[in-house]
C-alpha positions in Angstrom: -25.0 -6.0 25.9 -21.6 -6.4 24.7 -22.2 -4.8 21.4 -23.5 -1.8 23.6 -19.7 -1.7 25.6 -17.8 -2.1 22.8 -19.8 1.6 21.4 -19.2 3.1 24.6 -15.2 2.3 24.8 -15.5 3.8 21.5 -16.9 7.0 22.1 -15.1 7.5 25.3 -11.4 6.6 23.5 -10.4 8.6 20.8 -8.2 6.2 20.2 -4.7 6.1 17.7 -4.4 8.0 14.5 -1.9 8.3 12.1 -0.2 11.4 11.5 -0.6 13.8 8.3 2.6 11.6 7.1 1.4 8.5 8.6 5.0 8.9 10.8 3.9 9.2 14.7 0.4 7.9 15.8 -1.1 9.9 18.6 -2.8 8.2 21.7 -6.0 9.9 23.1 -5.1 11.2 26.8 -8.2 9.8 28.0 -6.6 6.4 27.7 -5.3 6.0 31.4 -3.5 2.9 31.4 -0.6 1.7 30.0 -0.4 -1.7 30.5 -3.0 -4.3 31.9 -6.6 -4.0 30.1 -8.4 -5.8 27.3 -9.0 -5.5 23.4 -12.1 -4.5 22.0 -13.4 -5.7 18.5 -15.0 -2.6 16.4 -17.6 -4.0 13.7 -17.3 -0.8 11.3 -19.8 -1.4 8.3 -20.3 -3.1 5.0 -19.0 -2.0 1.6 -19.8 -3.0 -2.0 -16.7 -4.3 -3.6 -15.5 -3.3 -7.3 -17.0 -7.5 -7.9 -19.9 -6.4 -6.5 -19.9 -8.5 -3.6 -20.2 -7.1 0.3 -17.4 -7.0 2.6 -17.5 -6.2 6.2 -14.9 -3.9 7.7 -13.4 -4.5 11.5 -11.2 -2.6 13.3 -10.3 -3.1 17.3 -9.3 -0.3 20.0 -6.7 -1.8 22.6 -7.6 -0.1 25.7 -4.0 0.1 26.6 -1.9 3.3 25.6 1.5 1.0 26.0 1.2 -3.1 25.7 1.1 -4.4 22.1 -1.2 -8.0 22.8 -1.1 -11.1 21.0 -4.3 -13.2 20.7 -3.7 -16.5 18.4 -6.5 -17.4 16.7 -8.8 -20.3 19.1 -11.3 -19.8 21.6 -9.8 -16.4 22.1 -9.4 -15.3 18.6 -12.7 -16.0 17.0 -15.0 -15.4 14.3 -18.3 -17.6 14.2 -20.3 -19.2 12.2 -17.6 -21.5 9.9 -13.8 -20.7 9.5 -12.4 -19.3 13.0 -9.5 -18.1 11.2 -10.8 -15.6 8.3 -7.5 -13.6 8.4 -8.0 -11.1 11.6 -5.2 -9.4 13.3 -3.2 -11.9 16.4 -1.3 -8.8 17.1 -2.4 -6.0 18.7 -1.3 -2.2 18.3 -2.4 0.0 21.0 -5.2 2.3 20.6 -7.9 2.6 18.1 -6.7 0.9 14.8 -9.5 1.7 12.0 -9.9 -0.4 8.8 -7.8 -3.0 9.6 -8.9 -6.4 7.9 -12.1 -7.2 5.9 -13.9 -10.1 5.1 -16.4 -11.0 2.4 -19.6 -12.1 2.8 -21.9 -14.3 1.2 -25.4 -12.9 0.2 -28.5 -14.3 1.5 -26.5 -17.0 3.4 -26.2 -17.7 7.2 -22.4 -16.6 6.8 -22.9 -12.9 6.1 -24.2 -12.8 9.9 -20.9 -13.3 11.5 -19.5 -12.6 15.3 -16.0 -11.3 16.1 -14.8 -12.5 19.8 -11.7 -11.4 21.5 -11.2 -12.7 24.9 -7.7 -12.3 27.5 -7.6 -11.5 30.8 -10.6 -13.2 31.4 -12.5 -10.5 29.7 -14.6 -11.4 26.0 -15.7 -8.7 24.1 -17.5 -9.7 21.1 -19.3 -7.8 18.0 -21.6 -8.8 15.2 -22.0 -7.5 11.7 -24.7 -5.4 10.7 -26.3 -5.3 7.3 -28.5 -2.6 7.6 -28.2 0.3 5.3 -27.4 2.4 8.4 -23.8 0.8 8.5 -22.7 0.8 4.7 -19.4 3.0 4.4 -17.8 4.2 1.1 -15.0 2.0 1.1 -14.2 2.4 -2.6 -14.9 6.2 -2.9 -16.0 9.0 -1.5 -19.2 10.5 -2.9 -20.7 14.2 -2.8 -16.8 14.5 -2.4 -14.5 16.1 -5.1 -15.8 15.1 -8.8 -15.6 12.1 -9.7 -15.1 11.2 -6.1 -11.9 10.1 -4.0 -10.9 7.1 -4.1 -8.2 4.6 -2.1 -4.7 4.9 -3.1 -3.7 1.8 -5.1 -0.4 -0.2 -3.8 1.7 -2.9 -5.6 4.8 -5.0 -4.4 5.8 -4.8 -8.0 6.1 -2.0 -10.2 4.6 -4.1 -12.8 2.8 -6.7 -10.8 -0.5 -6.9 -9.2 -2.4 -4.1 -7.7 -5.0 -3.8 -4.9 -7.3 -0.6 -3.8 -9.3 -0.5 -0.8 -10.1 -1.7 3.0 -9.6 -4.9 1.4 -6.0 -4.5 -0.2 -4.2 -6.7 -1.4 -2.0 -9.4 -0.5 1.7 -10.7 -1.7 1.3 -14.1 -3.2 5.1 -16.1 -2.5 5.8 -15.7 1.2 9.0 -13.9 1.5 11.7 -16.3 3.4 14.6 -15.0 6.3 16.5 -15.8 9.3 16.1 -14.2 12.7 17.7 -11.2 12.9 18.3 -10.8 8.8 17.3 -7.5 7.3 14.0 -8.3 4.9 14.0 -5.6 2.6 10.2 -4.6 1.7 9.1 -2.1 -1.2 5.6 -1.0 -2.3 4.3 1.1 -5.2 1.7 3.3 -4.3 -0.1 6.2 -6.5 -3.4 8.3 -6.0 -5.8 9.8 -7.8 -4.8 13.3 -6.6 -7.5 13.7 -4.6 -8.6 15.5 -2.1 -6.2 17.4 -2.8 -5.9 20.4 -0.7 -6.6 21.1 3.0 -8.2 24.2 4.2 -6.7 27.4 4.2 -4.3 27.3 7.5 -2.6 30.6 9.4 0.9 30.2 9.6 1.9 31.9 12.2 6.3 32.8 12.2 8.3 36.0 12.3 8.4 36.3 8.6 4.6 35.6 7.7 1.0 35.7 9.3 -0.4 34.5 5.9 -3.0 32.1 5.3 -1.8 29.3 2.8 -3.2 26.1 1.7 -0.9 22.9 2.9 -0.8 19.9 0.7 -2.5 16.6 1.6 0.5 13.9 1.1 0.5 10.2 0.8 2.0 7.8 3.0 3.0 4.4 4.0 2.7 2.9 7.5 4.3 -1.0 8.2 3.3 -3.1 11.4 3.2 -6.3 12.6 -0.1 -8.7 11.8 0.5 -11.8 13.2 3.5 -13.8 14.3 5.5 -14.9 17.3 8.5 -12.5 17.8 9.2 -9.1 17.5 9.3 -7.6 14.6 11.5 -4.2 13.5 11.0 -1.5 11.1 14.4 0.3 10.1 11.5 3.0 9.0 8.1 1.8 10.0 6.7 4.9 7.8 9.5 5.3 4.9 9.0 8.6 2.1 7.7 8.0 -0.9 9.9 9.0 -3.4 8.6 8.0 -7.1 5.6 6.4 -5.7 8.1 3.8 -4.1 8.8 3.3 -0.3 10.9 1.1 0.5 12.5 -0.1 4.7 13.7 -3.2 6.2 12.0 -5.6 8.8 14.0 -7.7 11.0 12.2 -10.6 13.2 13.5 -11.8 16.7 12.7 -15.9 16.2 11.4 -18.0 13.9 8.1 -18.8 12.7 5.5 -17.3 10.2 4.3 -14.2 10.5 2.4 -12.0 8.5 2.9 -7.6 8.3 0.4 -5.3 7.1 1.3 -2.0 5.4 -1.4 1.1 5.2 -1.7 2.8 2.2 -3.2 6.5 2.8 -3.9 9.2 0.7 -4.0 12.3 3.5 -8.1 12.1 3.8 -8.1 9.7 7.0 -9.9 7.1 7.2 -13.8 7.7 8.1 -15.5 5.3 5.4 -13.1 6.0 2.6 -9.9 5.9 1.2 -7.1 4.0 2.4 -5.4 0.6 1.1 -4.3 -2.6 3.1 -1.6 -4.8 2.3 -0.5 -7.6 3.6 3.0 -9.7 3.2 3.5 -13.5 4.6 7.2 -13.7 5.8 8.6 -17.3 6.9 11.1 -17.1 9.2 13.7 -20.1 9.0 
């Protein structure tokens, strides 16, 4: 029964998407509060890794168009059977956030069969994985698409260091160390495979022209907060690429450790395939 809610609050909300740039998300205007309702887990299918192993892909919709929501990991914050923590979001964006965090999973073992739970205002909302051939996604490229196929955009935090390409991304491996309110200065490398290259022809309607042309697909970079106890700022929360370099600042309110995820796209969205995770573990003093 709660799998079944957790489909309908999916269909019903749209739900947030990033922008051609990855710049301004827009909220579906059929989400009708701002403040005051629950987060919904979204289990959204298994991949097969370049290792060859299976990873299960999660996403959430917060069902508020406003309120950011933080869930620690515990009773509220779950995934079952084994290790409650298994690297899930704590902080909450609003809207439908796709491809968020994955997690391996063990063949043939009572671990690939796990349970995301979210519970807060007295509301738990929980959703299993699914290994059925009905919910594998692409994950590492899109087929039938644009020979040899599209695939994520790979992202580095060093020109020359290690890369990562897919739902499953890639994370730093030094925590980076501040003070509250002391500009963190955070760079990624991104490149693409080109692909899919062009959208559809488009009218563009102005006084000088009426003429169809074909617009670009670009790349982009979007930063957020993943977990952590303050607040968390983005001198540009989607900075240009110039290069295949991006580069802003964060600055966090109070100490602690927290963790930010930037999203890697490469202008095809992200139904199944092709967009990049990254993740960078900041210790505030």
């Amino acid at each position: 029964m709660k799998r079944e809610a957790a489909l309908v609050v999916l269909t019903m909300v749209g739900g947030v998407w990033p922008s051609a740039q990855g710049q301004q998300p827009a909220i579906n205007s059929q989400m009708r509060h701002a403040t005051g309702q629950a987060v919904t887990p979204i289990f959204e299918g298994w991949f097969l890794g370049a290792d060859g192993a299976r990873y299960a892909s999660y996403g959430y919709v917060n069902l508020n168009s406003e309120e950011k929501l933080d869930i620690p990991v515990g009773p509220d914050n779950i995934i079952t059977p084994g290790d409650a923590d298994r690297g899930q979001p704590t902080h909450f964006l609003p809207g439908h956030q796709k491809g968020v965090f994955t997690i391996p999973l063990v063949a043939d073992a009572a671990d690939a069969e796990l349970t995301w739970s979210l519970t807060i205002r007295g509301h738990t909302m929980s959703v299993p994985t699914n290994l059925g051939p009905l919910y594998q996604i692409e994950g590492l490229v899109t087929n039938g698409g644009p020979w040899p196929g599209n695939t994520p955009p790979v992202l580095r935090f060093d020109p020359e260091g290690a890369s990562g390409q897919g739902p499953a991304g890639l994370t730093m491996a030094v925590p980076v160390k501040s003070r509250p309110n002391t500009d963190v200065s955070l760079d990624v490398w991104i490149t693409d495979d080109g692909l899919p290259g062009e959208l559809a022809p488009l009218v563009v309607r102005s006084a000088q022209s009426g003429q169809r042309q074909r617009r670009r697909r670009q790349m982009s970079v979007a930063w957020s907060k993943y977990r952590g106890p303050g607040d968390v700022r983005f001198t540009e929360p989607s900075p240009p690429i110039a290069e295949d370099r991006a580069r802003t600042t964060a600055t966090f309110s109070e100490p602690g450790d927290y963790v930010l995820r930037v999203l890697g796209l490469d202008g095809s969205g992200l139904s199944g395939c092709c967009w990049t995770n990254g993740f960078v573990r900041v210790v505030v003093e």
